[in-house]
C-alpha positions as CSV (number, residue, x, y, z in Angstrom):
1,X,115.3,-9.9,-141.0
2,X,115.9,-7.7,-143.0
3,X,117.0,-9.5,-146.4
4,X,118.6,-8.9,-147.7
5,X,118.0,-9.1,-146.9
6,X,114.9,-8.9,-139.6
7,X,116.2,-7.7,-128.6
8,X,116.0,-9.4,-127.9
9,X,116.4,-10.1,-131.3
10,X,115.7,-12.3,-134.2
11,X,116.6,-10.5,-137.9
12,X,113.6,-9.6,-139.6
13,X,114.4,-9.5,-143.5
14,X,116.9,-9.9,-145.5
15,X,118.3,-6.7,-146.6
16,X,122.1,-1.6,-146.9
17,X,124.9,1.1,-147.6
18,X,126.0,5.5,-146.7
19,X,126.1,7.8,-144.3
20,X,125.0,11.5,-144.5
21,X,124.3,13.8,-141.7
22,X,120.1,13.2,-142.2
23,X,119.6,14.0,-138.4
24,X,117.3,16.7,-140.3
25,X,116.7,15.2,-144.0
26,X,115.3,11.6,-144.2
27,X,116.9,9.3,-146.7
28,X,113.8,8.7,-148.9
29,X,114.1,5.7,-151.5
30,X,113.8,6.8,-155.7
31,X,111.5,4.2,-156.3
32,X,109.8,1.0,-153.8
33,X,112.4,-2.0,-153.4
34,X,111.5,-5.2,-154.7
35,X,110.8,-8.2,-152.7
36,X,113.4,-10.9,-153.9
37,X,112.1,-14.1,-154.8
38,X,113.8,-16.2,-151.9
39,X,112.5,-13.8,-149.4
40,X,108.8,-14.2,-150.9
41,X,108.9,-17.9,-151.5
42,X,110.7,-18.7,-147.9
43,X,110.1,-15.9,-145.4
44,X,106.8,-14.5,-146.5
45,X,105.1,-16.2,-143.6
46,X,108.1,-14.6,-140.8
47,X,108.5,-11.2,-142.0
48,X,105.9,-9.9,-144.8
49,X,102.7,-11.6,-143.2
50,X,100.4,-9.1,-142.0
51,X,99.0,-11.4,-139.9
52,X,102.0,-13.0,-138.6
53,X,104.5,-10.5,-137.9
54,X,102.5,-8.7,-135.2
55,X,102.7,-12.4,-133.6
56,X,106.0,-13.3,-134.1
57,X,107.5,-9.8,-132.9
58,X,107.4,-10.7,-129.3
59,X,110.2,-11.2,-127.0
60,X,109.1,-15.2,-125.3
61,X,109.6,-15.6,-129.2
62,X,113.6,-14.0,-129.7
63,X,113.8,-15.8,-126.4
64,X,112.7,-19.5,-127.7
65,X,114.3,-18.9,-131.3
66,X,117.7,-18.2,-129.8
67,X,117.9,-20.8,-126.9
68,X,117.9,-18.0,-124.0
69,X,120.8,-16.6,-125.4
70,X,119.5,-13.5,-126.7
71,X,120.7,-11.1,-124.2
72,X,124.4,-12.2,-124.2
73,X,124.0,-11.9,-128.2
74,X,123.2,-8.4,-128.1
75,X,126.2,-7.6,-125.2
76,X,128.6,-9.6,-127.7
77,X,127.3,-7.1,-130.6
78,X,127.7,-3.8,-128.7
79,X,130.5,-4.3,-126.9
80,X,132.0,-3.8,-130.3
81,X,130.1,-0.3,-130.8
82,X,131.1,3.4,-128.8
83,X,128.5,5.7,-127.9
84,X,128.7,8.5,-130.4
85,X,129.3,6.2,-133.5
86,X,127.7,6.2,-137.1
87,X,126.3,2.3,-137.3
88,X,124.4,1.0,-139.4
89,X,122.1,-2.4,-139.3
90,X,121.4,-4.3,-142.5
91,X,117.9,-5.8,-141.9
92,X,115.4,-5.4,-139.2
93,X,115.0,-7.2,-136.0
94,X,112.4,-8.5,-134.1
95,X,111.9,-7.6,-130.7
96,X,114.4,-4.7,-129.2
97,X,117.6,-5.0,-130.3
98,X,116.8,-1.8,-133.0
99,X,115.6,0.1,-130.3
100,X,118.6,-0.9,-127.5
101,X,121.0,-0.3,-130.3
102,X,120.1,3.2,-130.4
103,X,119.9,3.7,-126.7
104,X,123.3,2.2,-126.6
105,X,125.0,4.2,-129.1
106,X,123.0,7.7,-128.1
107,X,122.0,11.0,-129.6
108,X,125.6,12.0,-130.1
109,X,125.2,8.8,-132.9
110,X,123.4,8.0,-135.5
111,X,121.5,4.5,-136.9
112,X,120.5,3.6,-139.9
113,X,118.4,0.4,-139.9
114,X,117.6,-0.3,-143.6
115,X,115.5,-3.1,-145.1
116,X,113.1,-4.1,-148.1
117,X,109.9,-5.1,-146.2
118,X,107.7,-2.2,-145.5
119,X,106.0,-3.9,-143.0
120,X,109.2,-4.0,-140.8
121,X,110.2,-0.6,-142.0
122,X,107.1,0.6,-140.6
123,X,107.5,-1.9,-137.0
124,X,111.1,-0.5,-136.5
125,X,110.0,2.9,-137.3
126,X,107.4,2.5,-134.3
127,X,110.0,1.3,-131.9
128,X,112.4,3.9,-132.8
129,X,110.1,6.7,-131.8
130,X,112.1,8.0,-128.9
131,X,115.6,7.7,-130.5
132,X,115.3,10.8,-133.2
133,X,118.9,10.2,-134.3
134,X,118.0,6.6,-135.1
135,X,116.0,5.7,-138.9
136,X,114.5,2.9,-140.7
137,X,114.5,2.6,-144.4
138,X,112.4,1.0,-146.9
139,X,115.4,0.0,-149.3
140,X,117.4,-3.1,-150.2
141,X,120.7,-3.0,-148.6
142,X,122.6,-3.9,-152.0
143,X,121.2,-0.7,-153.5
144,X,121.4,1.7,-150.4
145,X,124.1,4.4,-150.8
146,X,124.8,6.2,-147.4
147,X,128.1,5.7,-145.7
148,X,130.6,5.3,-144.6
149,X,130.2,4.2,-140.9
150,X,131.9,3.6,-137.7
151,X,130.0,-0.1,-137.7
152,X,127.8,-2.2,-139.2
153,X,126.3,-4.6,-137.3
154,X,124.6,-7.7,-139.4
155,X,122.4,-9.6,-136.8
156,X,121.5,-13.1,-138.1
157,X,120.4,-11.9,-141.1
158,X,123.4,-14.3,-143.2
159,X,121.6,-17.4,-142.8
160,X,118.5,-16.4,-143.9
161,X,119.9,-15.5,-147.7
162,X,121.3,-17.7,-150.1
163,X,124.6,-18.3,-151.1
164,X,125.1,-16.1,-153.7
165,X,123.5,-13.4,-152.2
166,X,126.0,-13.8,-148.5
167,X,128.8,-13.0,-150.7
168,X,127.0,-9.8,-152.0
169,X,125.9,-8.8,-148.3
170,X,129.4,-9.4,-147.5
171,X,131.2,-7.2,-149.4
172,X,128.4,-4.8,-149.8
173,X,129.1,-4.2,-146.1
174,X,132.7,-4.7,-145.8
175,X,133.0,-1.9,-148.4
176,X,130.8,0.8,-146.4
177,X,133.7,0.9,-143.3
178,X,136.9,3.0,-144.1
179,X,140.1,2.4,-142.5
180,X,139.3,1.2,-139.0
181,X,135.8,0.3,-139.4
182,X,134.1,-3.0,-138.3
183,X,131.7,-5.3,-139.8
184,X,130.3,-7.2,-136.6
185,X,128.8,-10.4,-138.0
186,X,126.0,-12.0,-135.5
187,X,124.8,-15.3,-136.2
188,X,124.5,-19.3,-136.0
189,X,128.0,-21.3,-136.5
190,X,128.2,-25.1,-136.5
191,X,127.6,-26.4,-132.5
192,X,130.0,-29.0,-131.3
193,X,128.8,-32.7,-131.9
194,X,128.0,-33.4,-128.6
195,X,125.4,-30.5,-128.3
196,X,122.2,-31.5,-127.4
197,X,120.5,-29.1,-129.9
198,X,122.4,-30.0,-132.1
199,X,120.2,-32.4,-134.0
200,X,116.9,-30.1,-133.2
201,X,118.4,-27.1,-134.6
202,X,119.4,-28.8,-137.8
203,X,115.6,-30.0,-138.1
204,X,114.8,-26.7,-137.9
205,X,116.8,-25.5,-140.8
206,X,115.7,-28.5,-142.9
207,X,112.2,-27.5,-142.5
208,X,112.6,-23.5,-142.0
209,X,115.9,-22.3,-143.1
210,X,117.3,-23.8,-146.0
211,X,120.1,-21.2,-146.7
212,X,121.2,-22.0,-142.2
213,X,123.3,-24.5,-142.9
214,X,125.9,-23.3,-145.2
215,X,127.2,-21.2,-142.1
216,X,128.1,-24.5,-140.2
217,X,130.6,-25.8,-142.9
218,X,131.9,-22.1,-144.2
219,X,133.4,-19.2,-142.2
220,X,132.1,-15.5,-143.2
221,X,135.1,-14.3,-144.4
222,X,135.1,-17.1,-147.0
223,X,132.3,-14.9,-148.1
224,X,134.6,-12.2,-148.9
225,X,136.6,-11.4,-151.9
226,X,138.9,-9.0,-149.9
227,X,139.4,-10.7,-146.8
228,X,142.8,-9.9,-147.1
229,X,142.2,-6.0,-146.1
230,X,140.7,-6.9,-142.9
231,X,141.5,-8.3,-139.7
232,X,139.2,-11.3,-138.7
233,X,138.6,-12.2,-135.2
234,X,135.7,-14.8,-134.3
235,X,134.4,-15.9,-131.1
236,X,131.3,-18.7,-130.5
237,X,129.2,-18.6,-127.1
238,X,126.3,-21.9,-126.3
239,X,128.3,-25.0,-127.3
240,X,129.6,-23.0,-130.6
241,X,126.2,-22.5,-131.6
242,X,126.4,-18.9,-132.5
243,X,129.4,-17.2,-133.6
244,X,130.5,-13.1,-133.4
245,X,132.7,-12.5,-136.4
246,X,134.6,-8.9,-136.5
247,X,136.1,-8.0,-139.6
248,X,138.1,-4.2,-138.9
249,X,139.3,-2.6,-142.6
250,X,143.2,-2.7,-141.9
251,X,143.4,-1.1,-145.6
């Protein structure tokens, strides 16, 4: 989530933004980010627990959160990403998917993975060990200043902020790609009425996730106020359960 802001995969807070060559020079942030309020008063037991995080960051945990599906989540993401590219990841994510993002777009890349708790700075920072060209940040992505990039890949992390703040994630990210960039958009879409999650998932939200739910009535680029710049192209996998939106800058 990353916040604003966390592979097998499940984001880990929810938190972004420019790209210099720092294969050398870390990014270091002026000051520590502050924990917003909705990540604190809704997520502190997920992602800012000492105690729970260790617990929660386990793949038979991505696997039961997502309905299996993690693995053809992650494909769907990269598929969208080259080796060599300059990507960038709004919010942790627990299990692999930081660390298989890296593998997948290789040393001739670079990934930033940015978000505002240091506990899953310091996690993703673990995992990344072996990927040198690969970094985790202690920042909030509204307030991060690196880019452009190649692509931005935000995994789940739309339904875990309000309202207000999806439009700011939105365009905070739609504005760090130039002219052929993407914004890959991974997350949980409306299922079809006769799913038979259907009615467990929405329990879940109810009780867990109370900012979910918005994405089954409102499509991401709604979140947008220059939709118009980009291409949009949107694809749902599991009974339209989750949903891959692309959004390339056209201008």
């Amino acid at each position: 989530m990353d916040d604003l802001t966390q592979s097998n995969s499940y984001t880990a807070t929810a938190d972004v933004i420019g790209y210099v060559d720092d294969a050398v020079r870390p990014l270091a942030a002026a000051t520590e980010p502050e924990i917003p309020a909705y990540l604190q008063d809704t997520y502190y037991w997920a992602y800012i627990s000492p105690r729970n995080v260790p617990l929660l960051d386990r793949e038979i945990v991505v696997r039961t959160i997502l309905w299996q599906q993690h693995n053809k989540l992650q494909r769907l993401a990269f598929s969208e990403i080259e080796p060599g590219q300059k990507v960038m990841q709004p919010a942790s994510v627990y299990g692999s998917f930081g660390p298989n993002l890296a593998k997948h777009v290789g040393p001739e890349g670079h990934v930033d993975i940015i978000d505002v708790a240091k506990i899953q700075v310091n996690s993703t920072t673990r995992k990344l060990e072996p990927y040198p060209w690969a970094h985790a940040h202690h920042a909030n992505c509204l307030h991060w200043e690196k880019g452009p990039y190649d692509v931005i890949v935000c995994y789940f992390l739309l339904h875990e902020v309000p309202d207000d703040v999806k439009h700011e994630v939105v365009d905070h990210l739609l504005n760090k790609v130039e002219k052929g960039g993407k914004v890959v958009f991974v997350d949980y879409a409306q299922p079809k009425r006769w799913h038979p999650l259907k009615w467990l998932t929405g329990f879940i939200f109810d009780w867990l996730e109370p900012f979910a739910k918005t994405l089954w009535y409102r499509e991401i680029r709604e979140f947008a106020r220059e939709a118009d710049r980009f291409s949009w192209r949107r694809e749902t996998i599991f009974g339209d359960l989750f949903q891959k939106v692309v959004a390339t800058r056209e201008s």
